[in-house]
C-alpha positions in Angstrom: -23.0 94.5 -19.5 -21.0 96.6 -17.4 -17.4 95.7 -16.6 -18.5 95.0 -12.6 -21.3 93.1 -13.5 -18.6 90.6 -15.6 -16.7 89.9 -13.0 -19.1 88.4 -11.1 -20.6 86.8 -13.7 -20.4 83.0 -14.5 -19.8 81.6 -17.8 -22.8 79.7 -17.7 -24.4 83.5 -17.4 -22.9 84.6 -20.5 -23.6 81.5 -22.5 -27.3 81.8 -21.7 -27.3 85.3 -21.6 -29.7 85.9 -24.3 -31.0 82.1 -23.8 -34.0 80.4 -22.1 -32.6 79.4 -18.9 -35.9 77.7 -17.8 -35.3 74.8 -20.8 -32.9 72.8 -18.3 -29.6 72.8 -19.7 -28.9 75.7 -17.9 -29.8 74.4 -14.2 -27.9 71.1 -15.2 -24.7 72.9 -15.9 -25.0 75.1 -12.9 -25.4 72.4 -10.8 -22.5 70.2 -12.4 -19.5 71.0 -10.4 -21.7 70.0 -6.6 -22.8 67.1 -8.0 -19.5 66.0 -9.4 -17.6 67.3 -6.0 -20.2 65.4 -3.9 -19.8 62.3 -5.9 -16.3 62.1 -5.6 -16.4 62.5 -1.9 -19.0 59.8 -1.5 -17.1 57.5 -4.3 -13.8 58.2 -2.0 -15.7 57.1 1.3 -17.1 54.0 0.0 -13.5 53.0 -1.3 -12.1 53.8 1.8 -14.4 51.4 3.6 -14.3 48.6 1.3 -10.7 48.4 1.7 -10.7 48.8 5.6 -13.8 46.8 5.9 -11.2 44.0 7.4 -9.7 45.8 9.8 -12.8 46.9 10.9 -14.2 43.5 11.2 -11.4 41.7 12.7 -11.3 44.9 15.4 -15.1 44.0 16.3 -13.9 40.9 16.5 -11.7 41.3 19.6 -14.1 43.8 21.0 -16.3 40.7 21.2 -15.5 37.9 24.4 -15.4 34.6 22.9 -17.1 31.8 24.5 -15.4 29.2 25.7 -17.1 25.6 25.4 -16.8 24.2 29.4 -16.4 20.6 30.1 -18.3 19.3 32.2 -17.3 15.4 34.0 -20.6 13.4 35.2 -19.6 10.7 37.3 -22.0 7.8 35.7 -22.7 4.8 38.2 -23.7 1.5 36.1 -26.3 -0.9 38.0 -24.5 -3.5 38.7 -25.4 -7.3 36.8 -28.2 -9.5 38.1 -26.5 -12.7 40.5 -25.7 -15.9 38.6 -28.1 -18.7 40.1 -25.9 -21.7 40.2 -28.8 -24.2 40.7 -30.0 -22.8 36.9 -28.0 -25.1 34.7 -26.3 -23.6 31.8 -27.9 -23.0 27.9 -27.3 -26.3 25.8 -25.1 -25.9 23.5 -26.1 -25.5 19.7 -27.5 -28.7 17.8 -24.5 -30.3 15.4 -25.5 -29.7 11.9 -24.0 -32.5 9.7 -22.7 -31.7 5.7 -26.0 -32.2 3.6 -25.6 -35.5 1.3 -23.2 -35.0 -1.6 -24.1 -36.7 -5.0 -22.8 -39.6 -7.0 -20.1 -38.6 -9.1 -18.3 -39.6 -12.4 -14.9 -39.4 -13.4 -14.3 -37.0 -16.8 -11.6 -36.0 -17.7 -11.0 -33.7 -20.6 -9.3 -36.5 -24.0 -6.1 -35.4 -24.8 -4.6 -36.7 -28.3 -1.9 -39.3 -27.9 0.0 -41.3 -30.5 -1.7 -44.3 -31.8 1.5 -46.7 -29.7 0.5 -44.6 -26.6 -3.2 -45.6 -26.3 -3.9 -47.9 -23.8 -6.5 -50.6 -24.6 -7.0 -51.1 -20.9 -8.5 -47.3 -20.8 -12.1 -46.9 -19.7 -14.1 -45.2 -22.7 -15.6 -41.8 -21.3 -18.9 -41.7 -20.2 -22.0 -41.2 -22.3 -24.3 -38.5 -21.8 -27.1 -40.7 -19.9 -24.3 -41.7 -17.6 -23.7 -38.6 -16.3 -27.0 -37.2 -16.5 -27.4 -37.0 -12.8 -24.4 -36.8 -11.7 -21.7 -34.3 -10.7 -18.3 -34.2 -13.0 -14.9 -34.7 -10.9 -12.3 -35.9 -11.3 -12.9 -39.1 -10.1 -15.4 -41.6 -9.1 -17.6 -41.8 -6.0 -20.7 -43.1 -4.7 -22.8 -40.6 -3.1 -26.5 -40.5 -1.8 -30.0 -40.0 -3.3 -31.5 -36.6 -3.1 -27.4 -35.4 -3.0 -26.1 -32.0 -3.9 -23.1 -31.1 -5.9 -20.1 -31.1 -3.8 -18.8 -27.6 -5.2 -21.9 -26.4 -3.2 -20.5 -27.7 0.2 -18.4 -26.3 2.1 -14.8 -27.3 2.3 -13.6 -28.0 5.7 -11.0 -25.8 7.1 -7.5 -25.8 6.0 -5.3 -27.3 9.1 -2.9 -24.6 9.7 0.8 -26.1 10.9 2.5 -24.6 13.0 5.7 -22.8 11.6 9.1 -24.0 13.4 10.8 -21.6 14.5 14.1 -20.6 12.2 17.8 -21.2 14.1 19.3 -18.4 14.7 21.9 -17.7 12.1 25.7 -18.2 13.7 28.3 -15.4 12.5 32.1 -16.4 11.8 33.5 -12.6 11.6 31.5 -9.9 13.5 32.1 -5.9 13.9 33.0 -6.8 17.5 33.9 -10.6 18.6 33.1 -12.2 21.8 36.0 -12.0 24.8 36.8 -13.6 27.5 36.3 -12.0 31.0 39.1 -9.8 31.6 40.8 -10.5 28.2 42.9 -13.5 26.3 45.7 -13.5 29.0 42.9 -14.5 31.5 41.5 -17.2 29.3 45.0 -18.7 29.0 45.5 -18.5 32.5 42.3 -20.4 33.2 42.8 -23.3 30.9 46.1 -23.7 32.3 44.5 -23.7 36.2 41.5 -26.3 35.1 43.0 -28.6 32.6 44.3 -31.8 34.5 46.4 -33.6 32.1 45.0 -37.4 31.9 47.0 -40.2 33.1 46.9 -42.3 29.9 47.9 -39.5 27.9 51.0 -39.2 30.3 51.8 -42.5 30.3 51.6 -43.0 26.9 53.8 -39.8 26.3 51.2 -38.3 24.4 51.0 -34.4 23.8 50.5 -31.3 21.8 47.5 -29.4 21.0 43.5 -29.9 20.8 41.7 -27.4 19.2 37.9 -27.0 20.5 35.2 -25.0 18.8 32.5 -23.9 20.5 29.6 -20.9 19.9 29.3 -18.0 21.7 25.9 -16.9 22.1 23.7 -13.9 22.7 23.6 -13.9 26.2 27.2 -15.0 26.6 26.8 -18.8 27.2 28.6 -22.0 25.6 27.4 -24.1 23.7 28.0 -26.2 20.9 31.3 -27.3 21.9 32.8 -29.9 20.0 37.0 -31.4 18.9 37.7 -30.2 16.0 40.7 -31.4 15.9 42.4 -33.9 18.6 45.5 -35.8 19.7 43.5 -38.7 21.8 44.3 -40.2 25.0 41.6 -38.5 26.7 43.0 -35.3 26.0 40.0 -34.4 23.6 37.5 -34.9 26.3 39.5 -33.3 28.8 39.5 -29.5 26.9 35.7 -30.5 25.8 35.3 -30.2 29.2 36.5 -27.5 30.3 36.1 -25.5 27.9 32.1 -25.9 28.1 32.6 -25.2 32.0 33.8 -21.3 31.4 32.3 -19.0 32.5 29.8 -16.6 30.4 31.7 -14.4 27.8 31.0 -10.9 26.7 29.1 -12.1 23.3 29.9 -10.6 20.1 27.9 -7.7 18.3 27.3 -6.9 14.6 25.3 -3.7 14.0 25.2 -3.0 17.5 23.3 -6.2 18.2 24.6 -8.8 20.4 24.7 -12.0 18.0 25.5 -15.6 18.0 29.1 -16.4 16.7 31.4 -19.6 16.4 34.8 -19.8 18.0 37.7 -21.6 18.4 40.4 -22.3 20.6 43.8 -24.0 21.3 44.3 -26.0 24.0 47.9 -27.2 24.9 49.2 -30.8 26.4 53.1 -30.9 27.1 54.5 -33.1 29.3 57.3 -31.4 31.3 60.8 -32.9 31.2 
């Protein structure tokens, strides 16, 4: 083989120089390196669109309008209902079905052992098994009707529900904010001083000092609950009773922000001037 000749010349030509190249190995080797390149490129392709396959998707996707589902309102116009015929007189009302007939029955109740000094002579033996053969156990006796059924198969009337009374509202002593008087304690002082008239026996009878009224400031402000807790007499007591239940509404006190009930007291003064 010439020098040229080997240069141009594969090595699958000198391999089967002297070989059968008709056999097959030959054509299969030749053709080895397209096959392999055109394998890769098609392996590469089908990666690539496996992995974009979602962007491709999710673009077709928005290419596509979506359709949107329309509401449509129908206006629907019942038939109105047939006219009442007053001269028609009304369905009568359902037959009363009374309890079906209960039974006779027989007192038993389970023997419990006792001391022989605890036994009662005066005791009723428990019945015999003919006795109560017929008859429903309960605990106690009653005469019932022929042809009866067991009571435990009738139903018990309903329970009679009473009606719960309302709970008094719980009255505070000491609250985040305590009730006041309109426009302060100065103010209150000045109108027990303008309203209490001092009574005449109490005057005559040189009687004085100080009455002090309790009294519970509500919700809402009003008075109530006033009573002497502690008094000097001579109409004095009834006098700051009075007036003190004739203030006018207070600012009420609050505990957690809520306007509650709470008690107070307050001082009222008798002197006689000089």
């Amino acid at each position: 083989m010439e020098r040229t000749d080997l240069l141009k010349t594969s090595m699958d030509d000198i391999v089967f120089e002297s070989r059968n190249k008709s056999y097959g190995a030959y054509v299969l080797r030749k053709v080895y390196d397209r096959h392999m390149t055109r394998a890769f490129i098609i392996g590469t392709l089908l990666f690539l669109l496996a992995v974009c396959s979602p962007l491709i998707i999710r673009a077709i996707k928005k290419m596509i309008p979506e359709k949107k589902d329309e509401l449509v309102m129908k206006e629907v116009t019942l038939a109105e209902p047939p006219p009442i015929d007053p001269k028609k007189p009304p369905p009568p009302p359902p037959p009363k079905v009374d309890p079906p007939p209960i039974k006779d029955q027989i007192k038993f109740v389970p023997p419990k052992v006792k001391k022989d000094e605890e036994v009662k002579e005066e005791e009723p033996p428990p019945p015999t098994v003919e006795e109560i053969k017929d008859k429903e156990i309960a605990t106690e006796t009653k005469k019932g009707e022929e042809g009866g059924v067991d009571a435990s198969l009738v139903e018990p009337p309903p329970p009679v529900i009473e009606e719960e009374k309302p709970k008094e509202e719980e009255v505070f002593k000491f609250v985040e904010q305590m009730p006041s008087f309109p426009d302060g304690e100065k103010a209150l002082m000045e109108y027990l001083a303008k309203n209490i008239k001092y009574p005449s026996i109490a005057r005559e009878n040189g009687i004085e000092g100080r009455v002090i009224v309790g009294f519970v400031v509500s919700k809402t402000g009003n008075i109530e609950q006033v009573k002497v807790i502690r008094g000097i007499g001579g109409g004095c007591d009834e006098e700051a009773a009075k007036v003190i239940k004739s203030m006018p509404n207070w600012t009420p006190g609050k505990h957690n922000g809520k306007a509650v009930p709470v008690s107070y007291t307050v001082p009222v003064s008798f002197k006689l001037e000089g």
